[in-house]
C-alpha positions, 0 to 999 in steps of 0.5 A, spaced: 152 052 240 146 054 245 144 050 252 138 049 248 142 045 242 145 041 247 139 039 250 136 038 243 141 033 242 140 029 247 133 028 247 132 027 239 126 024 238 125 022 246 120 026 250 123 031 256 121 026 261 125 020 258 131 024 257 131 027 264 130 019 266 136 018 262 141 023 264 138 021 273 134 027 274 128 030 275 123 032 269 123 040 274 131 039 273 131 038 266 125 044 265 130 048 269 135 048 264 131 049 258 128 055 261 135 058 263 133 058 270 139 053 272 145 051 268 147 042 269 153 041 273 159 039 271 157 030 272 150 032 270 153 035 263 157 028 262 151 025 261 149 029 256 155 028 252 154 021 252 147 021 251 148 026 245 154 025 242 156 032 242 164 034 242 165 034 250 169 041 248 163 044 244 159 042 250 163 045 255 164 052 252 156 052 250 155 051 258 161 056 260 158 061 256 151 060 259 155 061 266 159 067 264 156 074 264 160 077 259 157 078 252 164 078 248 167 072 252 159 069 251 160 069 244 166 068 243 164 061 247 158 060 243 162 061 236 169 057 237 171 057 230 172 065 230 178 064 236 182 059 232 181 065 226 
């Protein structure tokens, strides 16, 4: 799972906009992190696991992955069944 697979989530069928109203940020907010130029903070990443429905821990090593500028621990993140293997 990606940031962008978050997001993806919690918007569903809703625009941009409505999920940033949701989520109590700004439209400028949310495009920054589609477009990979901030990461959410950690109570702004809450509120898109409520709003998805995604397991937190899947939500959180998607994100972590994102801050983590090694490719390895990147990937491991981002594929967590190939830590339990």
């Amino acid at each position: 799972m990606t940031l962008q697979d978050l997001l993806n989530k919690a918007c569903g069928e809703a625009s941009d906009t409505k999920t940033s109203i949701k989520l109590g940020i700004t439209r400028q907010m949310f495009s920054a992190y589609r477009n990979g130029r901030r990461l959410p903070s950690d109570e702004v990443l809450e509120k898109i696991i409520d709003i998805s429905g995604v397991d937190p821990v899947l939500a959180y090593m998607a994100v972590y992955a994102e801050r983590i500028h090694n490719p390895i621990v990147s990937n491991a993140f981002r594929n967590p069944t190939r830590l339990t293997s």
